[in-house]
C-alpha positions in Angstrom: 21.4 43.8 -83.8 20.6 43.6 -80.4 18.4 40.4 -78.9 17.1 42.4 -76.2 13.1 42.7 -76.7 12.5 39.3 -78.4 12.3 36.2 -77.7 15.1 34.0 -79.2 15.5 30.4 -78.9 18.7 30.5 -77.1 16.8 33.1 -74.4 13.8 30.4 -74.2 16.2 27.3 -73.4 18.5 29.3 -70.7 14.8 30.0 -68.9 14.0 26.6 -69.2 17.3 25.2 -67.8 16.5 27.0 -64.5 12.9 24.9 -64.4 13.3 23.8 -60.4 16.3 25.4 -59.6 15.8 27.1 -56.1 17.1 31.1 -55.6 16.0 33.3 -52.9 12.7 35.6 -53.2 13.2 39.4 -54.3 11.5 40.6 -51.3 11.5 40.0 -47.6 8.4 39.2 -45.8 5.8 41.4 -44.4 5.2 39.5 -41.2 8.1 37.0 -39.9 5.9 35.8 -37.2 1.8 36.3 -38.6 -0.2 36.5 -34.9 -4.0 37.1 -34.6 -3.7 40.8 -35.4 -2.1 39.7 -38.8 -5.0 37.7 -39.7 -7.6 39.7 -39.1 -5.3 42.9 -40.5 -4.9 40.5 -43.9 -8.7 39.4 -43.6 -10.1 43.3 -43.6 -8.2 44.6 -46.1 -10.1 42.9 -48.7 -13.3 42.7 -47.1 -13.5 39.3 -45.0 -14.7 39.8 -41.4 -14.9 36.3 -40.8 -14.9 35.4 -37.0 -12.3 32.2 -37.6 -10.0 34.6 -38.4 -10.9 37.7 -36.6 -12.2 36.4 -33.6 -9.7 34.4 -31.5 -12.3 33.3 -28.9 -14.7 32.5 -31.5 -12.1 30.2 -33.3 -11.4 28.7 -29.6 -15.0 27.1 -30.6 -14.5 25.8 -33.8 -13.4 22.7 -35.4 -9.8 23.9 -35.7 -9.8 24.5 -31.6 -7.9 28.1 -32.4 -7.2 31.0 -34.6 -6.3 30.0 -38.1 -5.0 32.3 -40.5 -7.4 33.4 -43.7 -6.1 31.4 -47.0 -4.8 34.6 -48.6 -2.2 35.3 -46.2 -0.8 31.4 -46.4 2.1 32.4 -48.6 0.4 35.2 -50.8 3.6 36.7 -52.8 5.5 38.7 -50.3 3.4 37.9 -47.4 5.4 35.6 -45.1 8.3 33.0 -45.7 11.8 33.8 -44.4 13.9 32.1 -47.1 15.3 28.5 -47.1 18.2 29.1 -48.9 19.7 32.1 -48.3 21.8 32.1 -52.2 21.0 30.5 -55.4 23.5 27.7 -55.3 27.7 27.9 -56.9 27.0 25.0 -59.6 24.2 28.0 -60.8 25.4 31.1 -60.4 26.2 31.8 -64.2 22.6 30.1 -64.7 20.8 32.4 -62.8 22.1 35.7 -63.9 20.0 38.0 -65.6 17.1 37.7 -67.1 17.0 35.2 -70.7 13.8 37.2 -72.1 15.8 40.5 -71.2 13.6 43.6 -72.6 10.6 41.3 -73.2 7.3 42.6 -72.3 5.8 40.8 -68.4 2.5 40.7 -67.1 1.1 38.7 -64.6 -1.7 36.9 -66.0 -2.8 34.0 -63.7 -2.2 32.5 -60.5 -3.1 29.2 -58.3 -3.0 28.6 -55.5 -2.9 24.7 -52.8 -3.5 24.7 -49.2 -2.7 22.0 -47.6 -2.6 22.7 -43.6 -3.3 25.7 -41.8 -1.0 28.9 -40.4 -1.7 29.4 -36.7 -0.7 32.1 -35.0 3.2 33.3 -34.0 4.5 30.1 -36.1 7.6 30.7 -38.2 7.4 30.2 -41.8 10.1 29.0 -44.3 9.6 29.3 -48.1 11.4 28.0 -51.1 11.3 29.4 -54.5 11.8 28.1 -58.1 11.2 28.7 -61.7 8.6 25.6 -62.0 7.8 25.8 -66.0 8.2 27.6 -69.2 5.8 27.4 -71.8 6.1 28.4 -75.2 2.3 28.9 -76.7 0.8 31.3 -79.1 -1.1 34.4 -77.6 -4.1 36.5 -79.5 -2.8 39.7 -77.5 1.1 39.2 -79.2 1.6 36.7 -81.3 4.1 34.2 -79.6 4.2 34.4 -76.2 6.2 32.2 -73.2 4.1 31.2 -69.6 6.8 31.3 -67.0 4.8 29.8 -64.1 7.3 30.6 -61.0 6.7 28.2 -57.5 6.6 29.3 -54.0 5.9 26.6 -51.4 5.7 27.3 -47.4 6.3 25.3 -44.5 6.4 25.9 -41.0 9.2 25.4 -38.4 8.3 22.2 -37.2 8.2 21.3 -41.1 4.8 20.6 -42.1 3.9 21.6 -46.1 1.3 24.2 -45.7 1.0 25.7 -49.1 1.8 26.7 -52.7 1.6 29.3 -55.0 2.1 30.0 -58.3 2.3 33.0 -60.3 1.7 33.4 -64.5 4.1 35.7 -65.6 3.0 35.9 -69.6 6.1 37.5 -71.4 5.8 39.2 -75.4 7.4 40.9 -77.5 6.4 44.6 -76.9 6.0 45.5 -80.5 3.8 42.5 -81.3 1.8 43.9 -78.0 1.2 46.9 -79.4 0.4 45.8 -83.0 -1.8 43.5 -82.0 -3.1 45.6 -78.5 -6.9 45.8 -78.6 -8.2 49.5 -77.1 -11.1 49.4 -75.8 -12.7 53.0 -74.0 -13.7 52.7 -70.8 -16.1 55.6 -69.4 -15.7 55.4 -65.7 -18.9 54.6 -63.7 -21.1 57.0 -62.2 -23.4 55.8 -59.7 -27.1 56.6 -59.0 -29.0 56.9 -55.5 -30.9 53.6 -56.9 -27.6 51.8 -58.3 -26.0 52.2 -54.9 -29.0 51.1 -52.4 -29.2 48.0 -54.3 -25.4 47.1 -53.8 -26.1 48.0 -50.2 -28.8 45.6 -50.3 -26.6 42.9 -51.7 -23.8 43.8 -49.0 -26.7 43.1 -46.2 -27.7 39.7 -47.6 -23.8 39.0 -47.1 -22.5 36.8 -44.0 -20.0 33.9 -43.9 -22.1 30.4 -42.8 -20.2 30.1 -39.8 -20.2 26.6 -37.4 -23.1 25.2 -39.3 -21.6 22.7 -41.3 -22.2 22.2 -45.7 -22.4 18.8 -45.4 -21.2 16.9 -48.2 -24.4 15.1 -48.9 -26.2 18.1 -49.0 -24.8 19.3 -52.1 -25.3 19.1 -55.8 -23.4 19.5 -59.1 -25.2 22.3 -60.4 -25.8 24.5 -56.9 -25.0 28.3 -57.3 -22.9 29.6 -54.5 -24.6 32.8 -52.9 -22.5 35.9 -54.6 -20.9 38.4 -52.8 -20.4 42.0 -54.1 -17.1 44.1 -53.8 -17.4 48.1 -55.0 -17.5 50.2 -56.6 -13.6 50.5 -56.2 -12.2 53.4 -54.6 -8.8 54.7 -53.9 -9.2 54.1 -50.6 -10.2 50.8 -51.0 -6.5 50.4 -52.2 -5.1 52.5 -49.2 -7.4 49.7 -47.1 -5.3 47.0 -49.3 -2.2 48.0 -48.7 -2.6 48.1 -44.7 -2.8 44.8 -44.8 -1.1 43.4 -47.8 2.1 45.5 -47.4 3.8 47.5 -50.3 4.5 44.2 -52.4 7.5 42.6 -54.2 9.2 46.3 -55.1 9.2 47.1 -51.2 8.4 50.7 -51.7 8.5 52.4 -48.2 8.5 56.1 -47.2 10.5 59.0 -46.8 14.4 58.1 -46.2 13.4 54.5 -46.5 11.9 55.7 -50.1 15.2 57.1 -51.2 17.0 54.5 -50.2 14.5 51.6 -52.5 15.3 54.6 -55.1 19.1 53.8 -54.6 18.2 49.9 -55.3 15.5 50.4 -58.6 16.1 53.8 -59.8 14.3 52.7 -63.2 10.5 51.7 -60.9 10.6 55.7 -59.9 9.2 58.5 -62.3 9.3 62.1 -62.1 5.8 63.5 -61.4 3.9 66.5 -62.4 6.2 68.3 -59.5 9.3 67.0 -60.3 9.8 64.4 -57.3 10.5 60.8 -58.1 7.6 58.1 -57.0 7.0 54.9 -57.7 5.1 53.4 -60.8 3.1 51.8 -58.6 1.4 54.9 -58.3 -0.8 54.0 -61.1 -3.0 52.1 -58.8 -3.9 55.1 -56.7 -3.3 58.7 -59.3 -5.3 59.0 -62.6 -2.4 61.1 -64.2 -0.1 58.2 -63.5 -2.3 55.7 -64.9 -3.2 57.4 -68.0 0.3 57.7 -68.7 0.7 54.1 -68.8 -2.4 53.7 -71.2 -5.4 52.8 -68.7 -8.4 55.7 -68.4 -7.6 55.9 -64.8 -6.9 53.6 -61.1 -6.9 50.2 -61.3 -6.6 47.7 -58.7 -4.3 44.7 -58.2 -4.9 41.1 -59.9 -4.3 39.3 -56.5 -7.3 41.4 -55.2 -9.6 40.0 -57.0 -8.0 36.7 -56.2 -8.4 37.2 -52.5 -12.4 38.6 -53.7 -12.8 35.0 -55.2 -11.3 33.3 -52.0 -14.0 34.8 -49.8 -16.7 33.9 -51.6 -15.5 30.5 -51.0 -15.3 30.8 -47.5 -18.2 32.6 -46.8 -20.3 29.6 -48.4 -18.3 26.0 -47.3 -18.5 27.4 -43.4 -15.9 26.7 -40.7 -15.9 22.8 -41.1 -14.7 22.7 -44.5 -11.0 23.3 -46.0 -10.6 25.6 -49.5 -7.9 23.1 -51.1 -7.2 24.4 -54.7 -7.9 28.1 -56.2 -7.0 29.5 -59.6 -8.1 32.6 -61.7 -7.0 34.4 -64.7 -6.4 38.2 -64.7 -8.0 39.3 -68.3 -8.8 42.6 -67.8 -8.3 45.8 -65.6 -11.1 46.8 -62.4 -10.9 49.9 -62.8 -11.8 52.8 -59.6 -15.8 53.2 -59.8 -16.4 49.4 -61.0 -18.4 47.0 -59.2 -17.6 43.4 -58.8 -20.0 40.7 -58.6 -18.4 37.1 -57.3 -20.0 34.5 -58.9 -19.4 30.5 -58.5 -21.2 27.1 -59.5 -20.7 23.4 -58.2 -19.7 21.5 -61.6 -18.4 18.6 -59.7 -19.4 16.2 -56.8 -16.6 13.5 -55.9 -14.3 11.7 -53.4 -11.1 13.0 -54.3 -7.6 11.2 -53.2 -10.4 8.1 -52.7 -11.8 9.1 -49.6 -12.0 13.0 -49.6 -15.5 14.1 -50.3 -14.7 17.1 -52.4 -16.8 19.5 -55.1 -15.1 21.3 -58.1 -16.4 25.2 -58.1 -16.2 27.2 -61.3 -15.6 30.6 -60.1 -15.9 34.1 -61.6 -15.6 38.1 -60.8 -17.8 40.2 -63.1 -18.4 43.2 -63.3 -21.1 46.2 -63.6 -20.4 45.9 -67.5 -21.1 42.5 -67.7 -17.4 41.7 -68.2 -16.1 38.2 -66.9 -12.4 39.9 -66.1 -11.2 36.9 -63.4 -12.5 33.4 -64.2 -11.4 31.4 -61.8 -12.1 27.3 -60.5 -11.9 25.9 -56.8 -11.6 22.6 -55.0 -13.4 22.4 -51.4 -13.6 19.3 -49.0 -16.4 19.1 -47.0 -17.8 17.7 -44.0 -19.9 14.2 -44.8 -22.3 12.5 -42.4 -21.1 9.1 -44.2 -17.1 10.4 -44.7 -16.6 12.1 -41.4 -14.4 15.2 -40.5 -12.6 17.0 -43.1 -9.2 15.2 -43.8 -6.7 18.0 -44.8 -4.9 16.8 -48.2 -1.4 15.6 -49.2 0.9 17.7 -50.3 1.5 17.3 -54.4 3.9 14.0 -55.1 3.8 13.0 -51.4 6.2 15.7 -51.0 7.8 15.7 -47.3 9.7 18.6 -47.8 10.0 22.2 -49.7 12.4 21.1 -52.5 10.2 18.0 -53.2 7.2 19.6 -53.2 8.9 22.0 -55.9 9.9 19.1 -58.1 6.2 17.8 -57.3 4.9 20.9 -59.0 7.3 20.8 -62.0 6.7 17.4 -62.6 3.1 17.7 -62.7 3.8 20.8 -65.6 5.4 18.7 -67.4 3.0 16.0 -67.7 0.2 18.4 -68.8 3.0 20.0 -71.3 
């Protein structure tokens, strides 16, 4: 009897033997060399026209004496990062080859994110990738279920650490998934003259605070960020997306550029209703598409409501401050027609690292039904009368370089098991 489908110990040890070994990403970047038009490109597409980003003269003005780039594009998936290492190394070739959990079940169900200095414009980018921990925990969705929490850390050419992210690939057994799958029907939306002026109204309250500083002392444990509105969700809002995002990890393209991606993953293209192959991706922008796969209809991205939850930070810490930590779960689907309301709280006041004045933000993305589908947490430093400037942080470990800042991350997995 065939293993593929489950999860067997053997399967579960290979994955964790590759735990910090470095391969190349599946992808290539978007932008090799991210300028001004990048940032503001990456900035609209989900909603942000903040001038620090969109505005070179205005950035001349601020704190950071030029353009910086808008956290989301600092190393989000296939964003930027030309590749360190060019091939997974001879000593782990047999290691690396194919997938342990082969057949099991992957969705992406969280990701975190560290900044530590910012992307200016035209500067060349290097990234390193790794398997960073495997986690074995039981799941209410599937029974047994293992977290395989992949690392990708960027640098720039002159070497300084600028970021991190992680994804939360949760991987099942597909027949425990489906045993155990809760449905739950979904009517899409449909808006009234009423429900629409007031999320218009809520859009014109909306503005990021700009060069006047939060200072530090200003702030306490218990403060409700202002919340920011995104919706309801249209197609187009996807098409909007993807203009600045890309076409993600599975590089779909057009035309002659389509058929030869077809060539590479014949298996991510289906036969639609007119017989021409297209991309499963598709159920994020055709109903028929996403019915098939089990949803009522479109649904966005996970990292979009990720990038949502990033802007409500910015638009409330103001130009002087630096977003250090962001994380958020993806529980359940935005579907086309929803509204999301971005939510956040201050739960903690502190000096972090010492001498960092810092607050702890618990974060959340609700929506129209009252359903919290991306809770989320934040880490902001902030400008302090007593403190001074901003200082940016270290990276994790004191990490000086890509590879340590890798084993930095895994470490620190390992010590929270």
């Amino acid at each position: 009897m065939s293993d593929a489908g489950r999860i067997t110990e053997e399967g579960f040890a290979r994955l964790r033997a590759r735990v910090g070994i470095p391969e190349p990403h599946t992808a290539p970047p978007r932008y090799l060399r991210a300028d001004t038009d990048a940032f503001r490109h990456v900035a609209q597409c989900y909603g942000d026209d903040n001038p620090l980003w969109c505005d070179p003269v205005y950035a001349e003005a601020s704190r950071w004496k030029g353009p910086i780039a808008p956290p989301p594009l600092v190393g989000g998936d296939s964003l930027i990062g030309e590749d360190e290492i060019g091939e997974v190394a001879p000593e782990h070739r047999d290691l690396m080859q194919g997938d342990p959990l082969r057949g099991v079940h992957a969705f992406y169900a969280a990701s975190a994110r560290e900044w530590w200095a910012p992307l200016r414009p035209a500067t060349r980018v290097w990234r390193r990738n790794a398997l960073v921990a495997a986690q074995d925990k039981a799941s209410e969705f599937a029974g047994r279920a293992i977290h395989e929490w992949t690392a990708h850390v960027f640098r720039a050419d002159d070497g300084t650490l600028l970021s991190a992210q992680l994804r939360d690939m949760v991987r099942t057994e597909r027949a425990e998934a489906r045993a155990r799958k809760k449905e739950v029907a979904v009517e899409p939306q449909h808006w009234s003259d009423d429900e629409l002026a007031e999320i218009d109204a809520q859009y014109a309250r909306e503005a990021p605070r700009g060069s006047e500083p939060r200072w530090w002392e200003d702030v306490d444990e218990g403060d409700e960020l202002a919340p920011i509105v995104k919706g309801p969700l249209t197609v187009t809002d996807m098409v909007c997306w993807h203009t600045g995002m890309g076409m993600g990890m599975y590089q779909v393209r057009p035309l002659r550029l389509a058929w030869k991606n077809r060539q590479r993953i014949p298996r991510f293209y289906h036969r639609d209703d007119l017989g021409i192959p297209d991309v499963l991706q598709r159920v994020h922008w055709d109903p028929t598409y996403a019915r098939k796969s089990g949803n009522p209809t479109t649904f966005d991205y996970g990292r979009m409501r990720e990038t949502w939850l990033t802007h409500l930070c910015t638009d409330w810490m103001g130009d002087d401050a630096w977003l250090w930590r962001l994380d958020c779960e993806f529980r359940k689907f935005n579907y086309v027609g929803d509204a999301h309301w971005l939510r956040g709280r201050v739960v903690r006041k502190y000096l972090a690292e010492g001498d960092r004045p810092a607050v702890d933000l618990d974060l959340r993305g609700e929506n129209q039904r009252g359903d919290v589908t991306t809770p989320g947490h934040a880490t902001v430093l902030l400008p302090s009368r007593e403190h001074g400037d901003v200082r940016l942080p270290d990276p994790p470990g004191g990490a000086t370089d890509l590879q340590s800042a890798l084993i930095a991350i895994s470490e620190q997995f390992a010590r929270e098991g």
